[in-house]
Each structure stands twice: as C-alpha cells, then as structure tokens.
C-alpha positions in Angstrom: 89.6 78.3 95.9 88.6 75.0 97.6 87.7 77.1 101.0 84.6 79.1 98.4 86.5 82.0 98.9 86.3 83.6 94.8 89.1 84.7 92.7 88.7 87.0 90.2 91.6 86.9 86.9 91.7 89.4 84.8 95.2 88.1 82.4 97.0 90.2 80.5 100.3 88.7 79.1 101.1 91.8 77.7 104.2 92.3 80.5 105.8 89.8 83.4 103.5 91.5 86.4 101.0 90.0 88.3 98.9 91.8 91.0 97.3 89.5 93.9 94.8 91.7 95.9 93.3 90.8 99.4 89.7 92.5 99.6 88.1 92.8 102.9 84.4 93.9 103.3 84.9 95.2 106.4 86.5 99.2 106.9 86.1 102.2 108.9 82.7 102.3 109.2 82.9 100.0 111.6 85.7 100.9 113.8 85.3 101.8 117.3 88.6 104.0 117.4 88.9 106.7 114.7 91.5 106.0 112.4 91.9 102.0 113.7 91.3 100.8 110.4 93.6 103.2 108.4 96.8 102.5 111.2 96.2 98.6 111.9 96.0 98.4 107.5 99.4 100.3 107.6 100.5 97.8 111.0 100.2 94.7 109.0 103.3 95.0 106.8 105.5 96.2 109.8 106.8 93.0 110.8 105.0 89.8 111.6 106.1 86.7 113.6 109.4 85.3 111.3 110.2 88.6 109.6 110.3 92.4 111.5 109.5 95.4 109.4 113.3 95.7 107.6 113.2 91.9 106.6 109.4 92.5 104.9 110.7 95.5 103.0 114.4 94.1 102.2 112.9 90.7 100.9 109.9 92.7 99.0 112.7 95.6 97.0 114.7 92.2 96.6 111.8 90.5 94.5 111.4 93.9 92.4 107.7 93.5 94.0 105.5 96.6 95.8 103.5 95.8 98.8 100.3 97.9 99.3 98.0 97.9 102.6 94.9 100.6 102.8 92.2 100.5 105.4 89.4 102.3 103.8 85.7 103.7 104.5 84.1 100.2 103.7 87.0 97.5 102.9 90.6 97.3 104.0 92.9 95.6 101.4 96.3 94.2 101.3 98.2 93.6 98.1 101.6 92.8 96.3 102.6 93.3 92.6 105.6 91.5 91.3 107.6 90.1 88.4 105.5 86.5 87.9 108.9 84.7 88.2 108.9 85.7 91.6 104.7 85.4 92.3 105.1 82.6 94.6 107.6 84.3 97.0 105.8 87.9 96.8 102.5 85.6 98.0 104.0 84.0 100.6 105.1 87.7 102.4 101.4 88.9 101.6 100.2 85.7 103.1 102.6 86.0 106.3 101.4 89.8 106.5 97.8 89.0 106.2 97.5 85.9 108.8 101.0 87.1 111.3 101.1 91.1 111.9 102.7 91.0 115.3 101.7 94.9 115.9 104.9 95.0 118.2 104.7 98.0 120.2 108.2 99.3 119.0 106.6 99.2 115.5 103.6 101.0 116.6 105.6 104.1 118.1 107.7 104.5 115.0 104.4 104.3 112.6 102.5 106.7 115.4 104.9 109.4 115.0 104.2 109.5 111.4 100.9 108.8 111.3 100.2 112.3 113.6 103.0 113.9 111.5 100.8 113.2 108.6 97.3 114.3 110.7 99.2 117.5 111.3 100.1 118.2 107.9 96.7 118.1 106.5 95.4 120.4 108.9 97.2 122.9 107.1 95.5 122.2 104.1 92.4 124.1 103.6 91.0 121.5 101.3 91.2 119.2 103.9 89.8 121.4 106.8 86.8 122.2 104.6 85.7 118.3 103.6 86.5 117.8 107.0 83.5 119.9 107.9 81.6 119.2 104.9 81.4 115.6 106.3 80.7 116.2 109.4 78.1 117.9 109.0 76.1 116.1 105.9 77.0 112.2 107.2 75.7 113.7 110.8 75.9 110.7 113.5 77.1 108.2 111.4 80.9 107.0 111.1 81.5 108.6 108.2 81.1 111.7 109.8 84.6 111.3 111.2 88.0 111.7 109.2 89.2 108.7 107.8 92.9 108.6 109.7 91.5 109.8 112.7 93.1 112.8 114.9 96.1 113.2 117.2 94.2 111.9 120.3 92.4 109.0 118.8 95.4 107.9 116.9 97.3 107.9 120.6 95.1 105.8 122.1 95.6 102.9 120.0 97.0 99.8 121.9 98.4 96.4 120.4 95.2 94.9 121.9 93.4 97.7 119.5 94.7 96.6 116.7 95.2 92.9 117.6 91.2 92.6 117.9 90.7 94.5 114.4 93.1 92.2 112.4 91.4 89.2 113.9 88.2 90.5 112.7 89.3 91.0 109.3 89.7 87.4 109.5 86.6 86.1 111.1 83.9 89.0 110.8 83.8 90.0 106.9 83.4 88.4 103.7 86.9 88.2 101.6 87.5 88.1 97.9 91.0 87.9 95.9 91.9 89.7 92.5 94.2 88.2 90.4 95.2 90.5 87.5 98.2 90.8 85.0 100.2 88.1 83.6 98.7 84.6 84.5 99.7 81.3 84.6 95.8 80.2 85.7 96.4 76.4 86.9 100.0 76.9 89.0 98.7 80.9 90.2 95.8 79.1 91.1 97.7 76.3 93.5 99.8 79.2 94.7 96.5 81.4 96.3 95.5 78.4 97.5 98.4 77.0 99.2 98.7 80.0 101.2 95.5 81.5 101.6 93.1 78.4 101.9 92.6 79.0 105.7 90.7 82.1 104.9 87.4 82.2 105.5 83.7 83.7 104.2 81.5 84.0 107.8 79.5 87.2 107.7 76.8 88.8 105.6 76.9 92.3 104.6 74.7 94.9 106.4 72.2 97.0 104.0 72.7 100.7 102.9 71.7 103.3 105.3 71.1 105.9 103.0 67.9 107.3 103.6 67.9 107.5 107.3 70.3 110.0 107.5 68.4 112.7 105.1 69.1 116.7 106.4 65.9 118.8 107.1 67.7 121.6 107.0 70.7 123.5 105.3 74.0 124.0 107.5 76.5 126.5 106.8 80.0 125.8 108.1 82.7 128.3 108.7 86.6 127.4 109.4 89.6 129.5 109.9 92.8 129.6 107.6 93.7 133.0 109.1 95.1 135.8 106.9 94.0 133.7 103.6 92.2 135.9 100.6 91.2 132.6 99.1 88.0 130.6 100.2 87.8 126.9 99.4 84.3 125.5 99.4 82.2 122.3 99.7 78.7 122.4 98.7 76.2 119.7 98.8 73.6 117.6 100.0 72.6 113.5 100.9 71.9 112.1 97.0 71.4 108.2 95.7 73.9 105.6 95.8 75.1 103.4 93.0 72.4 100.5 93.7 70.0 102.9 93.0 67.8 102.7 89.3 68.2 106.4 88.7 72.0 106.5 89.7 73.0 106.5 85.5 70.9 109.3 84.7 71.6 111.1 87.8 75.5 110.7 86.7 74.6 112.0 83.5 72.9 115.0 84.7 75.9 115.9 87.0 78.0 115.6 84.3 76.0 118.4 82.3 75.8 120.5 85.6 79.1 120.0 87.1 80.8 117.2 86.5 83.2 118.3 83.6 84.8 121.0 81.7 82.2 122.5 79.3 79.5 121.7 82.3 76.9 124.5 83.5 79.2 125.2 86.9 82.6 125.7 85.0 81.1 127.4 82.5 78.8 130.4 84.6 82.0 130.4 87.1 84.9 129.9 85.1 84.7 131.1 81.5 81.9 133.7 82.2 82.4 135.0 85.7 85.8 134.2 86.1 85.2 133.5 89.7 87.5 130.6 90.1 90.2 128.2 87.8 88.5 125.8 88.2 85.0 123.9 90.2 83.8 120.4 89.4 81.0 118.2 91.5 81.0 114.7 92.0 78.4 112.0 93.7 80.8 110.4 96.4 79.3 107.3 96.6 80.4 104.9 99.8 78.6 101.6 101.1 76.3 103.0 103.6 75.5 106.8 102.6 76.3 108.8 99.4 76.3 112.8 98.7 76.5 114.8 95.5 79.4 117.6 95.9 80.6 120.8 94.3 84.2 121.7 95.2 85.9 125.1 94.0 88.2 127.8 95.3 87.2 131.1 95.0 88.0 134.6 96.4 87.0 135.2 99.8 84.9 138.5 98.2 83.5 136.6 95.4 82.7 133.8 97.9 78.7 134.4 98.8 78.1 135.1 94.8 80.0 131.5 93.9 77.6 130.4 96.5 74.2 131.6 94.9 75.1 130.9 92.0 75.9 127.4 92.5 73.0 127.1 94.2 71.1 129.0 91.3 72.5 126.2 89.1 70.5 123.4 91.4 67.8 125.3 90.8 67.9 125.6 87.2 68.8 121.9 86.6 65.7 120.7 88.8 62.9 122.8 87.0 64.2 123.0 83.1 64.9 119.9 80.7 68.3 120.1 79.4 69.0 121.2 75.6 69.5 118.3 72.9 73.1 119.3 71.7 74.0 119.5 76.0 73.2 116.3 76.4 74.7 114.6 73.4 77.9 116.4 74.6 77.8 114.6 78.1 77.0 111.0 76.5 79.5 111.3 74.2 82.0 112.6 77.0 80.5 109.6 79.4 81.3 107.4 77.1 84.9 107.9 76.1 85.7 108.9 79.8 84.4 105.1 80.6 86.4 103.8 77.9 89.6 105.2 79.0 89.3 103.9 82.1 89.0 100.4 81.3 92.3 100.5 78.9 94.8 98.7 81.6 94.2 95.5 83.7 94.8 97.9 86.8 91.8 100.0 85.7 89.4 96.9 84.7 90.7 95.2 88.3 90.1 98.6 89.9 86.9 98.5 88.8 85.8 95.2 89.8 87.4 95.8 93.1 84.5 98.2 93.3 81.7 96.2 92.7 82.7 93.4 94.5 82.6 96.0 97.9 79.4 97.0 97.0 77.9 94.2 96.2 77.2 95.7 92.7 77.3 92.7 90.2 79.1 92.4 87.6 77.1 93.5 84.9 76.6 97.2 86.4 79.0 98.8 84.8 77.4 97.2 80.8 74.4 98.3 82.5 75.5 102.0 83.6 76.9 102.2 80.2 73.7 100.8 78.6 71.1 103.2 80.4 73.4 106.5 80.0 74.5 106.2 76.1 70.6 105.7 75.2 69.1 108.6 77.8 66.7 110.8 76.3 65.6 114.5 78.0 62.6 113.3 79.6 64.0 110.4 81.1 67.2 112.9 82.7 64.3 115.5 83.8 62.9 113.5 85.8 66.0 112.4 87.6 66.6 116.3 87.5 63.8 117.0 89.5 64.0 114.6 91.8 67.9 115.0 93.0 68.8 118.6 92.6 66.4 120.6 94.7 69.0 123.1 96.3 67.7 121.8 99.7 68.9 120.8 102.6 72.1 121.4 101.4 75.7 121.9 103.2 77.7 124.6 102.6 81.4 124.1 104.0 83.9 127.2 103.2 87.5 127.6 104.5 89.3 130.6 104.9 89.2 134.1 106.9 86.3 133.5 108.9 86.0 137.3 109.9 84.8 138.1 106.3 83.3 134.8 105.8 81.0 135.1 108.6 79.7 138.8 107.5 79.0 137.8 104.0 77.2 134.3 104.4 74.2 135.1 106.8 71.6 134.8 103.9 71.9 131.5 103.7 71.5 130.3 106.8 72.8 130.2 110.7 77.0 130.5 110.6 78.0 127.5 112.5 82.3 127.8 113.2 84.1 124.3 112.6 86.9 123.6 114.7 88.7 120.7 113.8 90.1 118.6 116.2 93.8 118.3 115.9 
C-alpha cells in the first residue's frame, strides 16, 4: 500500500469469495483491564459514527458478506468475507468499523450482558475451570496468567473511555498487516485497500519473547471444585520452547510420538492399554511472549493419581530413552500429511500466514519446520528429548470433587485449591 503498510494475496479463483483481514500486533497481553481486548474487538462492529449496530449487520447479511472481530492473546483482528462483486462495499463497513466504533454506552450494556452471560457459562465447564488454573499457575505474574475474556467484575468495569483509549491504540501503538485471500482481482482489490485503509499506519516495534524469565522451580498442584462429579479433567504441564526456537521442529516431533496423536505413547499406555480415559492428547501452546507443553485428559476421579504418574512416567521415559526407528517413521509420516491437509484451502494457507506474521516468524518457517522434521533422525530427536521433557517443574491442574482429589494427590506435591473468580 502506498502508506508501507504490506498486503499479503493469496488468489484462488476457484469460487466468487474474497477474505480481507485486519491484523493487529497488539492483544491482551497488553491490556490493563482483563478481558479489554476481547470486548472492545467485539465493540467495534456495534455501531460506529454513520451506521448503529442494526445498520452494520442489515447492510453486511444484505451483501451475503460475514464480519469477524477477535481480540486475541497477542493480535486483535477485524475481518469481512464476501461475494467479490460486492468487495468494495463489504471494505468500506470494515473500514468504517476499524477507524469509527463509537462504543456508545447503550451498545456496551447490551454486549455486557452477554459477555458475563458467556463468563458464567464457562464456569460451568470443568475444562474451562481446569486451564483456567493451569494458567494461572504455569504463566505465574505475567498477563497470560489471566483468562482471556476476563471475569464478571473486570468486564463491569469497562467504560467508553476504556475502550475508546484501546481502539485508538490499535491505531497508533502496533504494527498492522492486511491479508487478502480468495478470489482476486490484484490491480482494482489493490486500489480498493488502499482507498480506504491508506491512513493506517506502522509506528511501533515489537517487544521480544519473555520466555525464559518466567521458568517454575517448583511443581504446583492445583485442585478445583465441580461438586458431586466422578469424573476429573486434568491439565498437566510445564514452561517449554517457543516457535522461534531451533529445536522447536524436533521438539514437535517428539510430542507427536509422546502425546500428540492417536497411536502416541500417552493414548496408547492410557487409552488402549489402561483404559483410563477416551481419550488424552498434549500439545505445545505456543503464544508471543511465553509457551508450555500440555497434556489434557479426563479420567475417573479414582483413576485420577495413577493417570497422573503415569503421565508423568511417560516424561520420564521420553527424556532418558531414544525412540524406536518404526515410532518415529510413524510420526514423520503422520507430520507430514497432517501439514499437508492443512494447507489444502486458501483459509488454511491465509491462516497460516496470519500466524507468522504475529510472530514475526518469516515466511519460510513453515518449508523450514517441514524441512528439519521429515529428515530427523533418533539422535538428533534425543537430544531435544532430553532437554524438554524432564517431568520437572511441572503443573498439575485437575477439576472435579476436590474431597477425593485432595486425599489422593499429596505425593506429588503441596494441594493448592483454585478458586476461580466469577
């Protein structure tokens, strides 16, 4: 665009829809109300200065187009797909929404009450409650620590002036890319972006990863009530490596053999040979500033301690003894079709590049990822092994009856009890 603000395309004439997304680099991280990001990201399609919210959504269904606003951990984003007939139209509402949210307090009332209607119904969610704790606990005094859409109290305190001051620093305080995806007509789609959006402007630098200074020394065990329940839903893990980091393809390859899919070490021992649980999977969940590696499985509240050691037992395993030639041929193979797959649409490739635009990736990674993980060998995973899957310092989050939770967990360390606030 002629302000240096970059567009991405990624055409495929394949069908009449075009996607035009807004990326911000700035999210909840850096919010000084939990939740401001996630409700002003919501605010900004509920009426601005020529249209209220029922003119926005009459004129959008009228277009055949879909709006989409999220404030996230580390962007916020406002988009619109649409018929390309009708692109010009559909990016002159996103434009008014992105530069004219009036926030009117009307609005914010109506939204409030169902933003704390939705607060309230995840609390009753046990998965929920227990990543709740899980994160409070293993992203300690940092934002993340927090949930995303805040609580009942924090999401009452937000003013117009809150939300106001967050929009305008979408504006002037982070750096902004667009995505362009779908069916393209490059020179006029081109014009179109920049007729409306070419007051936007690129004015901050991006802080550095905080990964390592927020390290536990200690494992933390977690305990929160979901009365009268025989099931136990758990979170277990611990601070791992982010995406910018060398090892971070083998390390998704080795959590792939130990977790991270269906024939894996976890849903093997628990599943098929136990039969402790339907199901358990672990995952790195990888944001800008921090990242953890996670197990997540639902088990009986008696079987809940043995799920425990033997995930745990797992760790152990993985970070002393090389993997077996066939096991790891398996998980390449599986890597590389599951990659594949998701790379088949132009909302999966756009997706994808939304990613490493936010995390300052570069857009070779993912040839590289690919690259490093399809031509692994044991030694080259063991050493990763070693280094990432020490079962220390771990958190161990469970939800359910906290009576017989409490009994049953004291081996692995002092029961802390969770209480969410509501």
């Amino acid at each position: 665009m002629s302000n240096g603000i970059p567009v991405y395309m990624l055409p495929d004439n394949s069908q009449p829809l075009t996607r035009i997304k807004i990326g911000f680099k700035k999210g909840a991280f850096d919010e000084h109300i939990n939740g401001l990001a996630y409700f002003t990201a919501k605010m900004m399609s509920r009426g601005t200065k020529k249209r209220n919210a029922a003119k926005i959504a009459d004129e959008v269904d009228y277009l055949g187009s879909h709006i989409s606003r999220h404030g996230q951990w580390d962007d916020t984003s406002l988009g619109i797909t649409t018929l390309a007939d009708n692109f010009e139209n559909s990016v002159e509402i996103l434009s008014d929404c992105v530069f004219n949210p009036q926030f009117k307090v009307s609005e914010m009332q109506k939204y409030r009450s169902k933003h704390i209607a939705m607060i309230q119904s995840d609390l009753a969610d046990p998965e929920y409650l227990c990543q709740t704790a899980y994160n409070s606990a293993v992203y300690m005094n940092i934002p993340y620590s927090h949930s995303l859409i805040g609580s009942t109290g924090t999401i009452k305190q937000i003013t117009q002036a809150d939300c106001r001051k967050w929009h305008q620093s979408l504006l002037t305080e982070s750096n902004i890319f667009i995505i362009l995806s779908g069916y393209i007509e490059k020179d006029s789609f081109l014009s179109i972006i920049d007729k409306y959006f070419n007051s936007l402007i690129n004015n901050h630098s991006d802080t550095i990863r905080l990964s390592n200074k927020y390290e536990l020394f200690k494992t933390r065990v977690l305990v929160s009530e979901k009365k009268d329940s025989n099931q136990t839903t758990i979170r277990l893990g611990k601070i791992c490596i982010n995406k910018d980091n060398p090892d971070f393809p083998l390390f998704q390859l080795a959590n792939t053999m130990f977790g991270g899919y269906f024939l894996s070490r976890l849903n093997h021992i628990l599943r098929e040979k136990m039969g402790l649980t339907y199901g358990v999977t672990s995952y790195p969940e990888t944001r800008k500033h921090a990242a953890s590696l996670i197990v997540g499985t639902g088990v009986s509240k008696d079987s809940t301690a043995k799920s425990i050691g033997i995930i745990l037992d797992e760790m152990q395993k993985m970070s002393e003894s090389q993997v077996k030639k066939a096991e790891l041929l398996r998980a390449q193979q599986y890597t590389a079709g599951s990659f594949l797959r998701h790379i088949e649409s132009y909302q999966q490739a756009a997706s994808l590049l939304y990613a490493l635009e936010i995390n300052n990736l570069g857009h070779d990674y993912y040839d590289n990822l690919y690259r490093k993980i399809i031509s692994a060998n044991i030694e080259e995973i063991f050493e990763v092994q070693k280094k990432y899957f020490k079962p220390e310092n771990v958190v161990i989050s469970v939800t359910g009856n906290s009576k017989a939770l409490k009994k049953s967990l004291n081996e692995y360390g002092v029961i802390e009890e969770f209480v969410t606030v509501s």
